[in-house]
N, C-alpha and C positions, 0 to 999 in steps of 0.2 A: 549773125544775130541782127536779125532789123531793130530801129530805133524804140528806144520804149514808149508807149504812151501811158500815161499816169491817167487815166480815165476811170477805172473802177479802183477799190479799196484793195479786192484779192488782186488785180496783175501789178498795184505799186505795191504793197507790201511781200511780193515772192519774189525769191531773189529768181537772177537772170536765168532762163532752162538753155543750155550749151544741147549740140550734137557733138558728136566725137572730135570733127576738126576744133568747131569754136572750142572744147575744153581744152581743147592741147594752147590753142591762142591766148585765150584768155586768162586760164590759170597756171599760167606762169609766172616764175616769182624770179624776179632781179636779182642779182648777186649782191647789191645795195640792200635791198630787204632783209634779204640771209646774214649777212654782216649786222648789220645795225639794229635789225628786233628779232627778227629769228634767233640772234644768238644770245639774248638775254634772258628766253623765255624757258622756260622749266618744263618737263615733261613732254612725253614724245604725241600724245593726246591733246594739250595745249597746241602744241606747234602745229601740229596739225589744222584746228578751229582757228588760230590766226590767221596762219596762211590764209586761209578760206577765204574769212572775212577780210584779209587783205584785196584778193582779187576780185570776189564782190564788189567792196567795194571802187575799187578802179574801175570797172565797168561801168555802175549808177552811183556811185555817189551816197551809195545807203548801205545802213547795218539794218541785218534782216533777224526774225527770228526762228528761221528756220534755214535747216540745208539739204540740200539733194543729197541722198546716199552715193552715188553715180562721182558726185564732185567732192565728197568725203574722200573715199577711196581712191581716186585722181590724184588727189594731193598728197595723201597717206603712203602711197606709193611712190612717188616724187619725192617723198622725203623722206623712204625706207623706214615707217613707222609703221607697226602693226596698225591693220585695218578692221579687222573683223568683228572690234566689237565697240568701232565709233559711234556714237550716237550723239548728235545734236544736242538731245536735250539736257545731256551732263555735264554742254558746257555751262558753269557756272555764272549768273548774273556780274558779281564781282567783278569777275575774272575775264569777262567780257568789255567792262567799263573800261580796266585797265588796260587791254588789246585796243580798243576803240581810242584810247587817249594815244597809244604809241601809233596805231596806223597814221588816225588825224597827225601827228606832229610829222612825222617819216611823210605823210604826202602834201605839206605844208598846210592844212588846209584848218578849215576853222569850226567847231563844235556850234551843233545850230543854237545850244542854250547860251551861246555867248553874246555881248553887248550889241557887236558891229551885227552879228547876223541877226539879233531879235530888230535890230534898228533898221537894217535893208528888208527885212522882209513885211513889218510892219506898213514902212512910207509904201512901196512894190505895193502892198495891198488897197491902201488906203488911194491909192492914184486910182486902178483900178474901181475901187466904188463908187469914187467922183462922176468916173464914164460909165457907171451902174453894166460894167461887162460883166457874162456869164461865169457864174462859178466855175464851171469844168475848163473856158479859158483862162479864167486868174489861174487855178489849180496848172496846169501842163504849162502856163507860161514863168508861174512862178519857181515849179521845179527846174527847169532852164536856166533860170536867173541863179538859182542858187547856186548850180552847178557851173556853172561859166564864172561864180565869184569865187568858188572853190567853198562852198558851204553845204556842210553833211546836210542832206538831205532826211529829215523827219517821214515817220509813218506817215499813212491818209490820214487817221483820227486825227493827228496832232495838227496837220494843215485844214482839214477842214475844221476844226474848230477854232481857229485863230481866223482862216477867210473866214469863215459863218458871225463872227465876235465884231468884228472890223467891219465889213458888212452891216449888219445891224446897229452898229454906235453910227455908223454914216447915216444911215435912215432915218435914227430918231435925233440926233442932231437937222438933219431939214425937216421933219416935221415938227420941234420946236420955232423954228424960224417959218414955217407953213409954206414950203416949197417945195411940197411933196404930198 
């Protein structure tokens, strides 16, 4: 799998497309994961959707809102769960929050609606407008940054509307002082 580039809204919002080898690499699950959240989880259809978005997330740093059927059954099979009548869409919201809370903790890493990460990714923007850099480079360099802090990385809306926010408070703060 080459490197991702965060450039448009559809390839950062899908999760990763594996070939045969990359699935076998990628979505594998740790004997550590199996112990510590796999075994807390209920339902063989749950187990399943975590896994997922376990190895998802290891790869980029995101929870998606959708999954490959291909990497459904992948995992389903890896962990002797009926497959044939998974579907994405039924995994529940809730029940997702709560997966996303035990992954984040299990790979120490930090929920982007929390303190430290609205405050790194806030200043990271704000440096940025100073040197008025292009959105698509704060966007790909930002994702970088989050990910090298260990900070889940957010949808495209969610980032471009904070770079877009930040961005324009920069603007009209110099044009109050008329340096712009």
């Amino acid at each position: 799998m080459s490197r991702r580039r965060y450039l448009t809204q559809q390839f950062h919002d899908a999760p990763p497309k594996f070939n045969a080898a990359q699935r076998q690499r990628h979505l594998y699950l740790e004997s550590a994961f199996i112990d510590e959240v796999l075994s807390k989880v209920r339902g063989s259809e749950n187990k399943v959707y975590i896994a997922l978005a376990y190895c998802y997330f290891k790869v980029s740093f995101q929870f998606f809102d959708t999954a490959y059927t291909k990497d459904l059954n992948y995992i389903a099979r890896k962990l002797s769960a009926p497959h044939h009548n998974l579907n994405w869409e039924r995994y529940q919201r809730d029940t997702q929050q709560n997966h996303k809370k035990l992954i984040l903790n299990f790979m120490g890493c930090c929920h982007f609606e929390d303190a430290k990460a609205q405050t790194t990714t806030i200043h990271f923007i704000e440096r940025h407008s100073r040197t008025r850099k292009p959105f698509k480079e704060c966007f790909c360099q930002l994702a970088t940054k989050l990910h090298k802090e260990r900070i889940e990385i957010p949808s495209y809306t969610k980032l471009e509307k904070i770079i877009t926010a930040v961005y324009a408070d920069h603007e009209s703060r110099l044009l109050k002082i008329g340096l712009f």
